[in-house]
Structure formats: C-alpha cells, structure tokens
C-alpha positions as CSV (number, residue, x, y, z in Angstrom):
1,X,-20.3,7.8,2.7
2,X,-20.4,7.9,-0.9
3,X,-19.0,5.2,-2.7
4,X,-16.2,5.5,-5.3
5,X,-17.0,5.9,-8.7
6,X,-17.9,2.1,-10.3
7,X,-14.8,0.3,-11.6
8,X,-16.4,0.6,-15.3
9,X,-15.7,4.6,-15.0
10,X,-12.4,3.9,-14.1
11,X,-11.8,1.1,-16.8
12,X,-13.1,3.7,-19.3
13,X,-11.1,6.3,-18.2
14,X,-7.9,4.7,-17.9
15,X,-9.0,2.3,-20.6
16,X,-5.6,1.0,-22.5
17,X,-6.2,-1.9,-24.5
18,X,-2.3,-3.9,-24.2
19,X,-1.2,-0.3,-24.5
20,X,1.1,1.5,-22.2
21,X,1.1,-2.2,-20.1
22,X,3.4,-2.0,-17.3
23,X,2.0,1.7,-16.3
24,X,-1.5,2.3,-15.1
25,X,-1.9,6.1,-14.1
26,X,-4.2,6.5,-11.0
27,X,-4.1,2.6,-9.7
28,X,-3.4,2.4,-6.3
29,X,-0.5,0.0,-5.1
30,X,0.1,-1.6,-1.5
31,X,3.8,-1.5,-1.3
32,X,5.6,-3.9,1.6
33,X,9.0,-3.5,2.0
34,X,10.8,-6.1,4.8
35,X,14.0,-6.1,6.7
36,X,16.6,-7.8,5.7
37,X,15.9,-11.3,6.8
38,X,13.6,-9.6,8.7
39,X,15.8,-8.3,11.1
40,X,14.2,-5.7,13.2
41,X,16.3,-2.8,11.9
42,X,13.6,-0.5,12.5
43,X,12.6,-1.0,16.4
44,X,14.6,2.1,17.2
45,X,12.2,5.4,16.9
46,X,15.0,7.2,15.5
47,X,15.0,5.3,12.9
48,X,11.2,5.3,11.7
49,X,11.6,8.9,12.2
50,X,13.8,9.0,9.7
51,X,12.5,6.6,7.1
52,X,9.2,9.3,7.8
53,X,11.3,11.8,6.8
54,X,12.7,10.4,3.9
55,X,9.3,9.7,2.7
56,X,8.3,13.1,2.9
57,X,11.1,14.2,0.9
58,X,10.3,11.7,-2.0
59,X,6.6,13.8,-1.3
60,X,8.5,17.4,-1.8
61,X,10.6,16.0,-4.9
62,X,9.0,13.6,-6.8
63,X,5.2,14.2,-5.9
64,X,4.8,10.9,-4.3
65,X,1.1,10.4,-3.5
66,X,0.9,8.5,0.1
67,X,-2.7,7.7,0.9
68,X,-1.7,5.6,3.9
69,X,1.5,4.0,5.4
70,X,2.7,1.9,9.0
71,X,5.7,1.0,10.3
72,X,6.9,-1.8,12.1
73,X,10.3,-2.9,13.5
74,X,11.1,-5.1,10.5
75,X,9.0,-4.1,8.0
76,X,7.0,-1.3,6.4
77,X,3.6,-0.6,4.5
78,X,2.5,2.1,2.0
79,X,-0.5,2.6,0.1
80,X,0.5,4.9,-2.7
81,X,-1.4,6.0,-6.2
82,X,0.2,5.7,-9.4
83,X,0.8,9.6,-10.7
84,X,1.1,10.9,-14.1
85,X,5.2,10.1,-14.4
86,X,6.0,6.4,-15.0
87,X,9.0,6.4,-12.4
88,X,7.6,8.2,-9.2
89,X,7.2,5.4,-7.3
90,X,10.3,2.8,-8.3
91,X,12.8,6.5,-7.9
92,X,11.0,7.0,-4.6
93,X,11.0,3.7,-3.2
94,X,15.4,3.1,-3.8
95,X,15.4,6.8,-2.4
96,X,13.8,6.1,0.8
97,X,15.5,2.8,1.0
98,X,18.9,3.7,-0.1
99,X,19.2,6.7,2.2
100,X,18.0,4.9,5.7
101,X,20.0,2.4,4.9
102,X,23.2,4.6,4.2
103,X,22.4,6.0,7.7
104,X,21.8,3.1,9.8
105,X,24.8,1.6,8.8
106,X,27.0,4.6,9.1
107,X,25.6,5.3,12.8
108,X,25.9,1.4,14.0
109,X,29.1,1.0,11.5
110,X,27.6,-1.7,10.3
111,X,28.2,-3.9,6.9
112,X,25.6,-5.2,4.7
113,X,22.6,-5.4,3.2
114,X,19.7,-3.4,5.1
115,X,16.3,-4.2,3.2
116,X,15.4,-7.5,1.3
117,X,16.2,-7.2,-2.1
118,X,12.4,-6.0,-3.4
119,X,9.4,-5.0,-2.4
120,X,6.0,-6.6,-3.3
121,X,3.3,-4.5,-5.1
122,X,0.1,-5.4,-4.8
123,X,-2.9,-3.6,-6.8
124,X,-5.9,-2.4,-4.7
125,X,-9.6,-1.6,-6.3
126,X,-11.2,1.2,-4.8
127,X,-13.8,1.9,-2.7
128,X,-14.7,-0.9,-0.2
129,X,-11.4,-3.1,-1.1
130,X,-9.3,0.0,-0.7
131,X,-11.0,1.1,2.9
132,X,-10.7,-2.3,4.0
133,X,-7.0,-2.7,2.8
134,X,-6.3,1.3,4.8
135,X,-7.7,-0.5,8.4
136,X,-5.4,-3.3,7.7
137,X,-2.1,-1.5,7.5
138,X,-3.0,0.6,10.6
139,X,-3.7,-2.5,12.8
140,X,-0.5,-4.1,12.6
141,X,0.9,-3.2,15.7
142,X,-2.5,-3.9,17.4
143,X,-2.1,-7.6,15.6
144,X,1.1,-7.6,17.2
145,X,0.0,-7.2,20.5
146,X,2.1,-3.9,20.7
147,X,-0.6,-1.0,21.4
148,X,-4.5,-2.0,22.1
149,X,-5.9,0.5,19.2
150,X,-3.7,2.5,15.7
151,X,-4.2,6.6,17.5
152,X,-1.2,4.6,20.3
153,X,1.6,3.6,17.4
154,X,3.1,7.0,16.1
155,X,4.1,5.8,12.7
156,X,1.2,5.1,11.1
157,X,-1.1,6.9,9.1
158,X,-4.5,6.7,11.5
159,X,-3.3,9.6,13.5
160,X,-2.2,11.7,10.6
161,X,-6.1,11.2,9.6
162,X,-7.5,11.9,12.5
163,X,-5.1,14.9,13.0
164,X,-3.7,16.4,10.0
165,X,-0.7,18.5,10.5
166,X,-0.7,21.9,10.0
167,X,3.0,21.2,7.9
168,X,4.6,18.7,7.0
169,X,1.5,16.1,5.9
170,X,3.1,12.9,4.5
171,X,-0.7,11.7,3.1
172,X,-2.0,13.1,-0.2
173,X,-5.4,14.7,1.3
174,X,-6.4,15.1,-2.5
175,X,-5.9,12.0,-3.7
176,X,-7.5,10.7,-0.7
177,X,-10.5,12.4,-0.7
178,X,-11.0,11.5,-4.4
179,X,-10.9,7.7,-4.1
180,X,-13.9,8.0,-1.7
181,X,-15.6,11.3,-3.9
182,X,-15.6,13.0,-0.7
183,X,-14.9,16.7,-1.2
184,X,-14.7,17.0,3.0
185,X,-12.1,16.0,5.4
186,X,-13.9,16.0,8.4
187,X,-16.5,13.2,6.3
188,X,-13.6,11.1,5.7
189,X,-12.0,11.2,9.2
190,X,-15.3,10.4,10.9
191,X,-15.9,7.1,8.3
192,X,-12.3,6.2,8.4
193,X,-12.5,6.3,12.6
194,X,-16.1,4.0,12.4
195,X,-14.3,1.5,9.8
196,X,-11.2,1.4,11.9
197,X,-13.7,0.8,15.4
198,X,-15.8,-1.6,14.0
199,X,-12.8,-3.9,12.9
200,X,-11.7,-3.6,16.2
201,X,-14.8,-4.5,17.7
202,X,-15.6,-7.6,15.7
203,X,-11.7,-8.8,16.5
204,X,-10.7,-9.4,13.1
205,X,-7.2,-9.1,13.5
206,X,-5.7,-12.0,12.1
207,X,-2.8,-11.6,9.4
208,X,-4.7,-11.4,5.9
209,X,-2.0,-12.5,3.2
210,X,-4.3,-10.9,0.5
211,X,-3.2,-7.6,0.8
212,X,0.7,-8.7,0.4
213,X,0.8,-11.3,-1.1
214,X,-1.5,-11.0,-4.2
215,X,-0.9,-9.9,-7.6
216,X,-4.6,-7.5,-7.6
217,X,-6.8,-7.7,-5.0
218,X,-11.0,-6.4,-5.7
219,X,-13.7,-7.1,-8.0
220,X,-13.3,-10.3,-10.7
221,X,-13.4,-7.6,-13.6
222,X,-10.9,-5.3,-11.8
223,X,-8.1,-8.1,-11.0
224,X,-8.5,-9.3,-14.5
225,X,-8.1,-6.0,-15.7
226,X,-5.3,-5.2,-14.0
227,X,-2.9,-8.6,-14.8
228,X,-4.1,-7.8,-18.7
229,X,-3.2,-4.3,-18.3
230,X,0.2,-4.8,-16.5
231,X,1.0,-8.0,-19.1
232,X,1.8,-10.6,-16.2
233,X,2.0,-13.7,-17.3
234,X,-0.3,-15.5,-15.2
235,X,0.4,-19.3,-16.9
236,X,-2.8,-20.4,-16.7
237,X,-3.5,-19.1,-13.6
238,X,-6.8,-17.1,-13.0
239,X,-8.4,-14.6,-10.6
240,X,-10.3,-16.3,-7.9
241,X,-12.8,-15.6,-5.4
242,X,-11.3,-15.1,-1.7
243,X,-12.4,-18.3,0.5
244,X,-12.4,-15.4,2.5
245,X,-15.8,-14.1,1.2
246,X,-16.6,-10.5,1.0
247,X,-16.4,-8.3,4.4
248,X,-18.5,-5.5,3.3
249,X,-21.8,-5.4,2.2
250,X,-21.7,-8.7,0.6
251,X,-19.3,-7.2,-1.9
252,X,-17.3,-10.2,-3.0
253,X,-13.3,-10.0,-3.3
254,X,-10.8,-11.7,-5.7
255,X,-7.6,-12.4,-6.0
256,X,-4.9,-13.0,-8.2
257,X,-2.3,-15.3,-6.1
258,X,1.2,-16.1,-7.0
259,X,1.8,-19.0,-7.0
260,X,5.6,-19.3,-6.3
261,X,8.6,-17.7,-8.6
262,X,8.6,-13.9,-8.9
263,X,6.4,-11.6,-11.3
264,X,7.4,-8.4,-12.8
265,X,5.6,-4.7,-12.8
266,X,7.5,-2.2,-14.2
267,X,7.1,0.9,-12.9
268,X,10.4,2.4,-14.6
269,X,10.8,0.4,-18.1
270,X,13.4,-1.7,-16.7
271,X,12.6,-4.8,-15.1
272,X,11.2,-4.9,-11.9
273,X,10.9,-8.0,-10.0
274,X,8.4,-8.6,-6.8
275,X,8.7,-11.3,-4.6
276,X,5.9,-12.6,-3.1
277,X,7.3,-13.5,0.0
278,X,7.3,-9.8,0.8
C-alpha cells in the first residue's frame, strides 16, 4: 500500500511557526470519551445506536470528519481529522454528549452527570502510527473478551470498512483514503482487513496506554512538532521513544506522556482541558 506522504510535506504544508497554535488543520486526533465513573451507561444497544446517530448528525451539520470510531459499554473512541473550522470538533463532541445524555436520563429518569467531565485528545501521525492506532480501537471488544474478531461488535468502524453503506456512512471515505494516498476503496479495505488479521494473529491485544493517554504519539520530529504547534507547556518534559519499540517495519514511535495534572488544546479559543486519565 502506498505510504502517506512524509511528515516533512505535511510540516511544510501546514507549517505555522507559533502561529495559529492551538489549531492545526488536517491533524488527526484520537478522541476517548468515558462514562461517568465509568459506569457502563452504554451496554444497552439502544443506546450506542443512538450515540451513532448523534454522531452522524454532527457529520450532516458540522462536517465532522470520522475516520474511525468503537463503542464500548463505558466508554467510546473516535479518530477524527481536524477540518478547516476551528470549532468542528469541540461543537461536535458537547453535541453528541449533551444529547445522549439528555436521553438516557429522560428514559431511566435518572439525575446526574452522564460522561466524565472531558475527553482526552491525543495527536496521531500518519501513515504506519495512524494504521496501527485504527486496529487498536476496533479490537477493544476482542481485548475484552466480548466477540473473538471487530466484523462481530456492530459499533465499530471495521464493518463500516469492510461494508460501506449505501446511506448513511458515519466515516469520511475522503479523508480516509487520503491519509493512506489511496485513490481506491477496495485497496484500502483489503490492507485495512490484513492489518487488522495480522494483529490478531500475533495476539497483541494487550491495553496500549499510548493511544489515550499521550499528548502526540509518531515520529520524534512529528510529536515535537505538534506540542510546539499546539503551545503545551511540556515543563521540561520531552518526547520519548516508546519502550515499546516500533511495530512496523522498524519504524520507531514516540511519545509525549503526561505526566499528571491536566494540559489544554483548544479546539474553540476557550480553554479546553484534557485529562489524561481518559
């Protein structure tokens, strides 16, 4: 499959020197989002459904650009890329929250807070990182012993993949396609299914905190980048190589961890804050 474009054309293009620094257009965020003390609010289909179809709606209105997404019964995941309006994300995210929590609540006539107070962003390089990052969100329910392979758990975004809808598509084929440079759907369904298989057969299923717990996850140049670019401050702190190692070809991954407290990305001009506990 061809690989997405080095991070150097990307850094050129989107090149912004303490300009513009809490908005990168095009980055791609991993967004968690837990119960509230991680109650499982969301084991009841009904009510995934309708966290789906809130999700599509923030699609419809806001041009929300899903390239992947799971649900579990406490939590959720979404892999979404930053548009050109500053807000898309942060007006979609209290949408989708705000609304299935209004209705879960009305139906059980409950009291109370729904979703933990944020959710935690995390910025994703593409190409290999991203890939590896898209397997890991559609094998949570495998991790959690709930169905043996993704194409089993109905609220994930393997199956929309393998089978796009004819309506209704929650995942941004375009965008998609592009962070791969892979003009061809059926190319990209047929990698995705190998990448997805060959995790499964090496059993590397075990929780991987990088994805949801880091500031920017990818290359050295691209995690340093990014915490410039977004104007964390990092106190001292510095990206590091995962003790993990690199997964994929040799390609090395680092991290930016944080280290207790909260950092903020604002995605609307007002701040933001992330916890990493998310």
């Amino acid at each position: 499959m061809p690989e997405k474009p080095s991070f150097q054309a990307y850094k050129d293009k989107y090149s912004m020197p303490r300009a513009n620094r809490h908005y990168i257009p095009g980055l791609v965020w991993h967004i968690t989002h837990r119960c509230h003390n991680r109650d499982f609010l969301l084991r009841f289909a009904r009510d995934r459904r309708r966290w789906l179809y809130w999700l599509f709606e923030t699609k419809k209105r806001y041009g929300l650009k899903v390239l992947n997404y799971a649900l579990t019964s406490n939590h959720i995941h979404l892999l979404l890329q930053d548009g050109s309006r500053r807000t898309v994300i942060s007006t979609s995210m209290d949408l989708i929250a705000g609304r299935t929590a209004q209705e879960y609540n009305q139906r059980k006539k409950r009291r109370g807070a729904y979703w933990e107070d944020r959710y935690h962003a995390t910025a994703i390089e593409s190409g290999s990182h991203l890939i590896r990052c898209m397997v890991y969100i559609d094998l949570n329910m495998v991790r959690a012993g709930v169905v043996k392979h993704p194409s089993e758990w109905a609220f994930c975004g393997y199956n929309e993949i393998q089978n796009p809808r004819p309506r209704y598509n929650i995942i941004h084929w375009p965008s998609l396609l592009n962070q791969f440079d892979i003009k061809d759907r059926a190319e990209l369904k047929q990698f995705y299914r190998k990448c997805v298989e060959n995790t499964l057969g090496k059993q590397k299923l075990t929780r991987d905190s990088r994805w949801s717990e880091s500031v920017a996850v990818g290359s050295k140049e691209f995690v340093e980048w990014t915490t410039l670019a977004l104007g964390i401050k990092v106190n001292k702190r510095r990206a590091e190589e995962s003790v993990k190692g690199g997964e994929n070809n040799g390609t090395k991954t680092w991290i930016l961890h944080e280290k207790g407290g909260i950092y903020c990305y604002d995605f609307d001009r007002k701040n933001r804050f992330i916890s990493p506990k998310r």
